[in-house]
C-alpha positions in Angstrom: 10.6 -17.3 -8.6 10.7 -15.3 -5.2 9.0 -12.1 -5.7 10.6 -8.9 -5.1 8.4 -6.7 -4.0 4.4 -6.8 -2.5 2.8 -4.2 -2.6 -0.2 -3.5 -0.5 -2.5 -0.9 -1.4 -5.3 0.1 0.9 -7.8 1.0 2.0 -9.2 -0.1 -1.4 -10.7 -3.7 -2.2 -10.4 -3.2 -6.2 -7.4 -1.9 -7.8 -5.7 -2.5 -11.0 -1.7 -2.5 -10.5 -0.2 0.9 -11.3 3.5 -0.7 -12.9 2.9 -4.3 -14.4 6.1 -6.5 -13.3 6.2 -10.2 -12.7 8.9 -9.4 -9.7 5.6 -7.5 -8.1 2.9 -8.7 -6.1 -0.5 -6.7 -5.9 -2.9 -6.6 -3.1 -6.0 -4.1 -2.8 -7.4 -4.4 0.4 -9.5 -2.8 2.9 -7.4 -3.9 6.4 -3.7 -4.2 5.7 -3.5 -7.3 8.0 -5.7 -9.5 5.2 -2.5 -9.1 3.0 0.1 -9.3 5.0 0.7 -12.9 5.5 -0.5 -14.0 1.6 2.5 -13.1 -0.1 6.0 -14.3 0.1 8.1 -10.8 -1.3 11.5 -10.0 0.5 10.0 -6.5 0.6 6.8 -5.3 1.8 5.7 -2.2 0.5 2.6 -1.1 2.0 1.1 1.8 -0.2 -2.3 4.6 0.6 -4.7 4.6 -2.6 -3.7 8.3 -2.6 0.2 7.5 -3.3 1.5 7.2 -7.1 3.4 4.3 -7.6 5.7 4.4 -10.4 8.8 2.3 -11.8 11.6 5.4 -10.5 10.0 4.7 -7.2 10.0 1.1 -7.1 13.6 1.4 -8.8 15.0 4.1 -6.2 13.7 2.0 -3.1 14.8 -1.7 -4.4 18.7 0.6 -4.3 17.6 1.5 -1.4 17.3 -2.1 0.4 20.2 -3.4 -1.3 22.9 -0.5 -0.5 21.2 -1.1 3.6 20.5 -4.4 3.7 21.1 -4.0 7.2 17.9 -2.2 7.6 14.6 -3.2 8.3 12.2 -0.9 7.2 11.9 2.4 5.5 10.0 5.8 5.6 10.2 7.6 2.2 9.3 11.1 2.4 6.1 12.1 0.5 5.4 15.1 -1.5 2.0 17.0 -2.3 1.2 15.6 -5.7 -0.4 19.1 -6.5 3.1 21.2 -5.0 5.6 18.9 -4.9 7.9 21.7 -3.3 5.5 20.5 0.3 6.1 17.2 1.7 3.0 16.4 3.6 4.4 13.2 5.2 7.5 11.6 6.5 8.4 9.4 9.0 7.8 10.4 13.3 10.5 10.9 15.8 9.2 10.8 19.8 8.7 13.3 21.6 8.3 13.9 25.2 6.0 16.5 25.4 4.0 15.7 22.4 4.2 12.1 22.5 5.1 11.5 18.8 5.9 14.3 16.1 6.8 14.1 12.1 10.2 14.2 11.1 9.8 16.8 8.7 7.0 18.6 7.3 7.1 21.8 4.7 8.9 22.9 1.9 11.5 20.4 0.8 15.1 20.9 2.2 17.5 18.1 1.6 18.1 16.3 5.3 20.6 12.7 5.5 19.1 9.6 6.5 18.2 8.9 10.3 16.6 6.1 12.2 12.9 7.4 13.4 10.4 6.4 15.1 7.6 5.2 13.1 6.9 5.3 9.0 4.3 7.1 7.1 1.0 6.3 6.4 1.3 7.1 3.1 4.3 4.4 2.2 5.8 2.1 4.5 8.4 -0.1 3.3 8.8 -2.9 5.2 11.4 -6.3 5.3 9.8 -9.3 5.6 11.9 -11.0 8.0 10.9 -8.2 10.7 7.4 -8.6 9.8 7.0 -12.1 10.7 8.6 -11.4 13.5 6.5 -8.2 14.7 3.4 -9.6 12.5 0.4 -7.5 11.9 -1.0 -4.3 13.0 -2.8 -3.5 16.0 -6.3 -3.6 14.9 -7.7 -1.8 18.0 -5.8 1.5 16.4 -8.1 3.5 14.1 -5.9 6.4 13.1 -2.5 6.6 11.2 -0.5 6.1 14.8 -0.8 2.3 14.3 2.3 2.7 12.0 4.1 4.3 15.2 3.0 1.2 17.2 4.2 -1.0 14.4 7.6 0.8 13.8 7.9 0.8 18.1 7.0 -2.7 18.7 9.8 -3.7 15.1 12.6 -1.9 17.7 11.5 -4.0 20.5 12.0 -6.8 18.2 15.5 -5.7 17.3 14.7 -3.7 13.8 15.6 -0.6 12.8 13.6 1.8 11.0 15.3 4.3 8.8 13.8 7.4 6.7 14.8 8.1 3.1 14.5 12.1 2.3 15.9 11.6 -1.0 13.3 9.7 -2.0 10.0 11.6 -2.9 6.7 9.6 -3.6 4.0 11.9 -4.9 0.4 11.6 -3.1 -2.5 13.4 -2.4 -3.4 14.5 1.0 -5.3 12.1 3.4 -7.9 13.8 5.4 -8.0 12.2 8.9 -11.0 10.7 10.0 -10.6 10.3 13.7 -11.4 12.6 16.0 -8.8 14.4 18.0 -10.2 13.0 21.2 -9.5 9.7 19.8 -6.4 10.2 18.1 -4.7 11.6 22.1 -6.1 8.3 23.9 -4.5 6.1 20.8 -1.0 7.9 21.2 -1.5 7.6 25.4 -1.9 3.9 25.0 0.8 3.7 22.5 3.4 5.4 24.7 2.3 3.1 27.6 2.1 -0.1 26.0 5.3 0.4 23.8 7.6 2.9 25.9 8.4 4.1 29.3 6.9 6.3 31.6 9.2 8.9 30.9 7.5 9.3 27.4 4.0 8.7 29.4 3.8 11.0 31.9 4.1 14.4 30.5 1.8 13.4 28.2 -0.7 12.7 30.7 0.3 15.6 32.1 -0.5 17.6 29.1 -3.5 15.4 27.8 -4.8 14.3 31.5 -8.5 13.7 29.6 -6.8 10.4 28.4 -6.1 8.9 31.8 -9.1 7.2 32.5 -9.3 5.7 29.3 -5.7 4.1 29.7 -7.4 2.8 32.9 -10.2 1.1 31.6 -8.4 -0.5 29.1 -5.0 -1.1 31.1 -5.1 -5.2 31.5 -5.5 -5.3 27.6 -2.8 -2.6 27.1 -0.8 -4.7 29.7 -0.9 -7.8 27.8 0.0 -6.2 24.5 2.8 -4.3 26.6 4.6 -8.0 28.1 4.3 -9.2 24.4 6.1 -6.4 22.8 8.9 -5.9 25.7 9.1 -8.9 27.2 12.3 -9.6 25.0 13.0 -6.1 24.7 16.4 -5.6 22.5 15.1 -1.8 22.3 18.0 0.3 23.6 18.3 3.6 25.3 20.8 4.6 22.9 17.9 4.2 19.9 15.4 5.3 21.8 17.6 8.7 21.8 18.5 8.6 18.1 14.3 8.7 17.3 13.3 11.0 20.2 13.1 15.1 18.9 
């Protein structure tokens, strides 16, 4: 029988599953690519060790794929699991002076679902028909952005990506490893690779430090860029839903 749900928890490489469920498949990993093509779910849940997964959850996001079949993916908002008044994490919206921004961040206020721009690092849910079709992450990102990358490039491949507010997993906080210098030339070669130079140039404009790396890297980013657009069914219209 077809699983329904695998569920991929990193970066951890030994795990015991958190809800016990034939329908669930459990993978502990340290890259999120090694698990990715080994099960054979409809649904990919992809899960930080920090983030509690319980049955409600499971149970409120398996009503969630079946009342929007017609979506994609999915970016559940997260709560502090010390105050869960706080959600620490949600999905990102563009921006064109920032680049990339979170949906929502602060003490909870109830919000209807929208389409954004990337999910959160702390619980992606993912379809696998889109993933096969976008396949892994970019391994050259170090820092959470390569979920904006991924939720970008599953647009460009004719996805949709939507939040879900109304449903809270509780985690505690990541602390971000990558240095901010870093993290500004990831989201430059982001917006280039995966977006127009409407989205690029006020960053650079803002951030000009991250030029020259887009330059010594452009004929990779270039490559990556043809793969993801070439086929482009990302419209202008979508880009504007997901853009703060």
């Amino acid at each position: 029988m077809r699983k329904q749900f695998d569920i991929i928890v990193y970066p951890s490489k030994e795990g015991a599953p958190e809800v016990e469920d034939p329908a669930l498949g459990w993978f502990f990993v340290e890259n999120i690519n090694e698990a990715l093509y080994q099960g054979d779910a409809e649904w990919i849940i992809i899960a930080h060790q920090n983030t509690r997964i319980t049955v409600d959850l499971l149970n409120s996001i398996a009503d969630a794929t079946l009342e929007f079949s017609q979506v994609d993916a999915f970016a559940p908002w997260i709560q502090d699991a010390e105050n869960s008044t706080q959600i620490i994490s949600s999905g990102s919206l563009l921006s064109k002076t920032e680049g990339a921004l979170p949906e929502f961040l602060g003490e909870y206020k109830p919000q209807s679902l929208r389409f954004v721009a990337g999910p959160s690092p702390y619980l992606t849910v993912l379809s696998r028909r889109i993933q096969k079709r976008i396949g892994g992450f970019d391994e050259t990102l170090q820092s959470e952005l390569r979920f904006l990358d991924m939720g970008l490039r599953l647009y460009h491949a004719g996805g949709s990506l939507c939040s879900l507010p109304h449903i809270l997993a509780k985690a505690n906080r990541i602390e971000s490893v990558v240095p901010k210098k870093k993290y500004r030339q990831e989201l430059a070669a982001i917006l280039y690779k995966d977006l127009d130079f409407s989205f690029l140039l006020p960053y650079l404009w803002r951030h000009p430090s991250t030029i020259p790396f887009l330059f010594r890297n452009k004929k990779n980013l270039d490559i990556k860029s043809l793969k993801a657009t070439e086929l482009s069914k990302f419209s202008a219209k979508m880009r504007t839903s997901i853009t703060q």
